[in-house]
C-alpha positions as CSV (number, residue, x, y, z in Angstrom):
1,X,-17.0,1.1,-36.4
2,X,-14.7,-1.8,-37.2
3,X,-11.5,0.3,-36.9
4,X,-12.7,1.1,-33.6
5,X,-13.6,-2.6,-32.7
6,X,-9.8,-4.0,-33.9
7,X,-8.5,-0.9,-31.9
8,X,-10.4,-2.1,-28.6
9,X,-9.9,-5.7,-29.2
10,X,-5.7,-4.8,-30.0
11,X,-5.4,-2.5,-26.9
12,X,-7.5,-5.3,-24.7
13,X,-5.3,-8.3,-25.5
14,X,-1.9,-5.9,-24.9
15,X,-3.0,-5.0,-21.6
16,X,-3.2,-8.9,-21.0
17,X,0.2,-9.4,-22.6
18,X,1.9,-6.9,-20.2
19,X,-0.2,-8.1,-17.3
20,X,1.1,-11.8,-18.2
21,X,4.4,-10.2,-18.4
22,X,4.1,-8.4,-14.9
23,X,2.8,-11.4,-13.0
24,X,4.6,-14.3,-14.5
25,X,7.5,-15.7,-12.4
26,X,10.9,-16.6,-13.5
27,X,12.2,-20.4,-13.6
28,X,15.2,-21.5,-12.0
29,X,16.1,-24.0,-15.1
30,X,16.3,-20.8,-17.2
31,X,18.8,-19.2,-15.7
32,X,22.4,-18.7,-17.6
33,X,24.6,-20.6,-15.4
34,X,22.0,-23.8,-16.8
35,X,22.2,-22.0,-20.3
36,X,26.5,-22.1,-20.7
37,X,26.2,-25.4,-19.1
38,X,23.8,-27.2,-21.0
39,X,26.1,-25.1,-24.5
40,X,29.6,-26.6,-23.0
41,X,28.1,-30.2,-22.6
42,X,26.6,-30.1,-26.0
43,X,23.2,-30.9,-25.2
44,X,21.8,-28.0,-27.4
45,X,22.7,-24.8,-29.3
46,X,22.7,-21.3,-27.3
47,X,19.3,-20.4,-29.7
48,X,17.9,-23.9,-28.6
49,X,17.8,-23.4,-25.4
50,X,17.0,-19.9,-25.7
51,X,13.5,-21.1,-27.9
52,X,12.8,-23.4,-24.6
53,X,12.4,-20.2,-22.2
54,X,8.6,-19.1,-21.9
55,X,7.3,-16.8,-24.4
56,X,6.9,-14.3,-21.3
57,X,10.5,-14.4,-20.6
58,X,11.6,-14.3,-24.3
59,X,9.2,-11.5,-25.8
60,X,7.1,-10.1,-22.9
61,X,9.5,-9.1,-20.4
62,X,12.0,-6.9,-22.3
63,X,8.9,-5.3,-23.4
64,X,7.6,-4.1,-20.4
65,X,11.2,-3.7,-18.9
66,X,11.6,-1.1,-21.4
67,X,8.4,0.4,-20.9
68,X,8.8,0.7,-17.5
69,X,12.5,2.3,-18.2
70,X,11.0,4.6,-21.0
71,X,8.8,5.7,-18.1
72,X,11.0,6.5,-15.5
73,X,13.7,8.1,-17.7
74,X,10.6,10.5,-18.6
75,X,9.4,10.6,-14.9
76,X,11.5,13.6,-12.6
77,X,13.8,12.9,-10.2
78,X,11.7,14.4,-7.3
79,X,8.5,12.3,-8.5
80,X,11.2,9.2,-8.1
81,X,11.9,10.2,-4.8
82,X,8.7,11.2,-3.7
83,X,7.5,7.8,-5.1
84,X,10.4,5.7,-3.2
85,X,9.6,7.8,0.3
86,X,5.6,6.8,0.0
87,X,6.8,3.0,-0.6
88,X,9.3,3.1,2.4
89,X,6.1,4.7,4.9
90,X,3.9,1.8,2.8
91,X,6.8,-1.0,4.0
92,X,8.1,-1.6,0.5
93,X,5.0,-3.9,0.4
94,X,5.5,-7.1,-1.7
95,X,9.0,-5.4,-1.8
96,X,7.9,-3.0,-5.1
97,X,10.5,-0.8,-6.3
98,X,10.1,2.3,-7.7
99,X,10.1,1.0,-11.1
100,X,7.5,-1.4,-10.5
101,X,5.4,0.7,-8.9
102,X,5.7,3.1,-12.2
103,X,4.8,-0.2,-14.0
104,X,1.8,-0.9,-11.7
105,X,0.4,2.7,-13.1
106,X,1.1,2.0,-16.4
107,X,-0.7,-1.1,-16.6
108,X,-3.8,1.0,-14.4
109,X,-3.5,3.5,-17.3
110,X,-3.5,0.9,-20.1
111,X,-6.1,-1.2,-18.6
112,X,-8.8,1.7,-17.8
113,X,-8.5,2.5,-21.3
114,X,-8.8,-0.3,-23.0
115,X,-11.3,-1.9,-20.8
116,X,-13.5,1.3,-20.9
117,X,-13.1,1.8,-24.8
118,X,-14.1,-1.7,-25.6
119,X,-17.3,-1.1,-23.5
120,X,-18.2,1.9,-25.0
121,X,-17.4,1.2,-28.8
122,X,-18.4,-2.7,-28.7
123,X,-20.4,-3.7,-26.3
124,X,-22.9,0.1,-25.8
125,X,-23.6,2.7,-28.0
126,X,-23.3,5.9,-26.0
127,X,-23.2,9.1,-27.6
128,X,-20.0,10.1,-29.2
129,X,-18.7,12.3,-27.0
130,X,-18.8,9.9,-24.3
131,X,-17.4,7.5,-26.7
132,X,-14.4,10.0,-26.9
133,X,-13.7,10.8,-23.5
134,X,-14.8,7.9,-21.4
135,X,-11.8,5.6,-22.5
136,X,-9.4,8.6,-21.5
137,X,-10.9,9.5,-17.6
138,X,-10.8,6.1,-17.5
139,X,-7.0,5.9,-17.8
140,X,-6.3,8.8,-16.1
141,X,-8.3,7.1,-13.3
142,X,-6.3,3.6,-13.5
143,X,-3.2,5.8,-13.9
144,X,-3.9,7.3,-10.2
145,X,-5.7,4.2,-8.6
146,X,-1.8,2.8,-7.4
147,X,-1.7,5.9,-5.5
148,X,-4.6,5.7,-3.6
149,X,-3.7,2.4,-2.9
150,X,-0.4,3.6,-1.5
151,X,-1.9,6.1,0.7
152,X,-4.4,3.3,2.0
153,X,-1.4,1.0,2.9
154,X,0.7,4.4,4.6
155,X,-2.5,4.9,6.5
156,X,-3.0,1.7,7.6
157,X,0.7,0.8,8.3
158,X,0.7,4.1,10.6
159,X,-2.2,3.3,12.4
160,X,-1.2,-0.1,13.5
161,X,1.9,1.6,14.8
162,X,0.3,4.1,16.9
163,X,-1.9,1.4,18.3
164,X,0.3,-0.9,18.5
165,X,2.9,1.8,20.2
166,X,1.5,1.3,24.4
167,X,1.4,-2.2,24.3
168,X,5.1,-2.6,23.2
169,X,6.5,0.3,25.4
170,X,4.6,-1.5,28.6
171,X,6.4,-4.5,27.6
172,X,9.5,-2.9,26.7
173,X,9.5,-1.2,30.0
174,X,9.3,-4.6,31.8
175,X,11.9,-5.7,29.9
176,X,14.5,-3.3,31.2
177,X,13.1,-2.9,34.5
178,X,13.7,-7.0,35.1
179,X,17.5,-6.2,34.0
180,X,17.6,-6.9,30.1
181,X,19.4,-4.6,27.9
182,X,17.2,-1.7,25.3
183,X,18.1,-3.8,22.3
184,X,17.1,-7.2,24.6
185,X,13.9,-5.4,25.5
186,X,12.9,-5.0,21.7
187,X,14.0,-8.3,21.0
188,X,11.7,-9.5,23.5
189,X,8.9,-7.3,22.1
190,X,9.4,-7.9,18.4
191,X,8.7,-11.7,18.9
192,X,5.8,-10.9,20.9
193,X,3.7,-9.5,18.3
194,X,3.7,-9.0,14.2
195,X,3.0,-5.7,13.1
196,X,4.4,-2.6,11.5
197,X,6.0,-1.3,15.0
198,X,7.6,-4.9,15.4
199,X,8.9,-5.3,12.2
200,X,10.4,-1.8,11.9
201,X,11.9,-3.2,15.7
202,X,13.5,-6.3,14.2
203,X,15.1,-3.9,10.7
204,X,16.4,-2.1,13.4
205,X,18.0,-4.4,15.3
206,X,19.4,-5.8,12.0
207,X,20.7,-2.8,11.2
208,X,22.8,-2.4,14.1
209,X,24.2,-6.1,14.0
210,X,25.1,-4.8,10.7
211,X,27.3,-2.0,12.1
212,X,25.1,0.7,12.3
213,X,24.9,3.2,15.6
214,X,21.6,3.0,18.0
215,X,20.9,6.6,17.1
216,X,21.2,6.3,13.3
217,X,18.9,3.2,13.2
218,X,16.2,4.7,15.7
219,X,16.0,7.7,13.4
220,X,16.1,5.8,10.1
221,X,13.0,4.0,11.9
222,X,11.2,6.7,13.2
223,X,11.6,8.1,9.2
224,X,10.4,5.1,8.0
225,X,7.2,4.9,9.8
226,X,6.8,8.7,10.5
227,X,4.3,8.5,13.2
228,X,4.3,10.5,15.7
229,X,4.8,8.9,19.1
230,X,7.6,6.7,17.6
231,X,8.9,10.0,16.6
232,X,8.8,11.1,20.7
233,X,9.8,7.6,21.6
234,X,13.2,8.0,19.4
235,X,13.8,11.3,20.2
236,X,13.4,10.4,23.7
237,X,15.7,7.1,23.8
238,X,18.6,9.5,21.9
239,X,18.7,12.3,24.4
240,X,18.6,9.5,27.1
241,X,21.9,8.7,25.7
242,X,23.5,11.9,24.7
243,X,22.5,13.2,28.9
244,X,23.2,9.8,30.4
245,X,19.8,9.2,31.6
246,X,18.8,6.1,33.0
247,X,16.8,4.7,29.8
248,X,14.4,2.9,32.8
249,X,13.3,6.0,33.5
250,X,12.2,7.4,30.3
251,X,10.8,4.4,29.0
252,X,8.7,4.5,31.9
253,X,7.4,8.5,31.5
254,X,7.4,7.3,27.7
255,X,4.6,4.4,28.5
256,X,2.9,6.7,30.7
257,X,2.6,9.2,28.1
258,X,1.8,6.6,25.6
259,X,-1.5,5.6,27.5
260,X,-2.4,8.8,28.2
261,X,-2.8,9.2,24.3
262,X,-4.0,6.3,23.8
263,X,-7.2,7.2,26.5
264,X,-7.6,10.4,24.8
265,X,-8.1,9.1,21.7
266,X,-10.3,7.0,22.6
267,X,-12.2,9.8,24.1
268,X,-12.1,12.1,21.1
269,X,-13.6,8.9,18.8
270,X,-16.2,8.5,21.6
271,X,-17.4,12.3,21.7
272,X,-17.3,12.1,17.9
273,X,-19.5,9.4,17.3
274,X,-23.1,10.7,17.7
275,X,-22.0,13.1,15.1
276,X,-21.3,10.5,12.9
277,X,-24.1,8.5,13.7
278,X,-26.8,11.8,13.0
279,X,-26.0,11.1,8.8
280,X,-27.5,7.6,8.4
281,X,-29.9,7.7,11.0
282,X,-31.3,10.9,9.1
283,X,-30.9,8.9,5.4
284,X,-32.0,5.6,6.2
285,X,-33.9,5.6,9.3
286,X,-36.3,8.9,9.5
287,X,-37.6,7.9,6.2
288,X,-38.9,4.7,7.4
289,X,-40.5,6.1,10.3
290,X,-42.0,8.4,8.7
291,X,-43.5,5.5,6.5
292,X,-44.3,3.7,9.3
293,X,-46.1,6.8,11.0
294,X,-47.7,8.3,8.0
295,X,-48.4,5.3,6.0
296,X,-52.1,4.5,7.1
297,X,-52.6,8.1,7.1
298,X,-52.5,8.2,3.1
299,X,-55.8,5.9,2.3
300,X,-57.8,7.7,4.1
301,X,-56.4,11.1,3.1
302,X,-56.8,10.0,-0.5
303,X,-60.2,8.7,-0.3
304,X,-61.3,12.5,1.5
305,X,-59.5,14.3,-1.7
306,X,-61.8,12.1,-4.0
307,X,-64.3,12.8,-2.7
């Protein structure tokens, strides 16, 4: 028993260290331009001002930066890019790398186990075999958890875009028809609204002030997001240019088609919603009616069985 509590209590307090680590953020006056300065002056020893970094920067950091490397050395190469595609549909969100999202799953492992085993061996008494395994689903779980979180942010980031999609082709549309240019257009709708759609507008516009063609940066966008009516909408705006089509035209059959969707949609959630409705009404609501109904029934019923 007290092997198992120092156990609990030393894998508790390194999941805080690494979390510390994680989350702590770097100082400006530690940086190594103020280091060689602050040597060539002589104000202070190399070590000196070395010992005046935080402990985190000193100790915790190359810790976890080699964990994190030890990790993805031992992760494939198609889990890496399966892992760096998911965070480009998510929007790089808080701009996570690869590595840090390997690190995020590490500390999910970490923390479901040593959260779980000091609950089971300290604070409960289970039975052993819970004792055993419960610390291990545990990490397993936290080891998984960034992933559902990932999908949650793809889903979400993809459903913003597809509802966001009518609104900015109408306005698009306008756009052009009132004589602006396509990249004007999205100019004009990118600082209309903030969401996915618009932001993914404005990379792309960057991207082409940067030197890149219309059609590589529409399809880099339409990979981003993979949604798809942006997919249409791209596909769309590059045969426009490969035929010489008027782009007025098509974004006009685009927004068409866009609403179109949109109403059927809204349709298809409409018919679907008694369906969904039937589940709680039949768990939460019969039974109190029923209560309600046959409640002053039961007295009486129970005194005539008495007797």
């Amino acid at each position: 028993m007290g092997i198992a509590v120092l156990a609990s209590l030393g894998v508790t307090l390194g999941i805080l260290i690494f979390f510390v680590g994680l989350t702590r953020p770097r100082k400006d006056e530690a940086s190594a331009q103020t280091r060689v300065t602050a040597y060539g002056s002589g104000i202070a020893t190399l070590e000196e001002i070395e010992m005046r970094k935080p402990f985190s920067e000193r100790v915790i950091k190359p810790i976890t930066a080699k964990l994190v490397g030890m990790m993805a050395q031992r992760t494939p190469q198609n889990s890496m890019e399966v892992i760096r595609r998911k965070l480009d549909l998510a929007g790089n969100p808080s701009g996570m790398t690869v590595s840090d999202f390997l690190g995020l799953r590490l500390f999910g492992a970490l923390a479901g186990f040593g959260g779980v085993t000091l609950v089971t061996w300290v604070l409960l008494g289970p039975p052993f075999p819970v004792k055993l395994l419960a610390p291990f689903i545990a990490g397993f779980m936290g080891f998984n958890l960034p992933n559902m979180w990932l999908g949650g942010k793809i889903s979400a980031r993809q459903k913003e875009a597809v509802q966001a999609m009518p609104d900015a082709l109408d306005l698009l549309t306008i756009s052009v028809e009132a004589g602006m240019g396509f990249e004007q257009g999205l100019t004009k709708v990118a600082e209309k609204w903030e969401n996915s759609l618009t932001l993914e507008f404005r990379r792309m516009l960057r991207e082409q002030q940067l030197g890149k063609s219309r059609r590589e940066s529409l399809r880099a966008m339409a990979d981003r997001l993979d949604v798809p009516d942006v997919s249409a909408f791209v596909a769309a705006i590059i045969q426009a240019d490969q035929l010489g089509v008027s782009i007025s035209r098509i974004l006009q059959v685009q927004s068409e088609d866009m609403r179109t969707k949109r109403r059927q949609r809204i349709e298809q959630q409409v018919a679907v919603a008694p369906l969904k409705m039937t589940f709680p009404m039949v768990l939460f609501m019969m039974p109190a009616l029923w209560i309600i109904i046959l409640g002053p029934i039961v007295p009486l019923v129970s005194k005539l069985m008495n007797k």
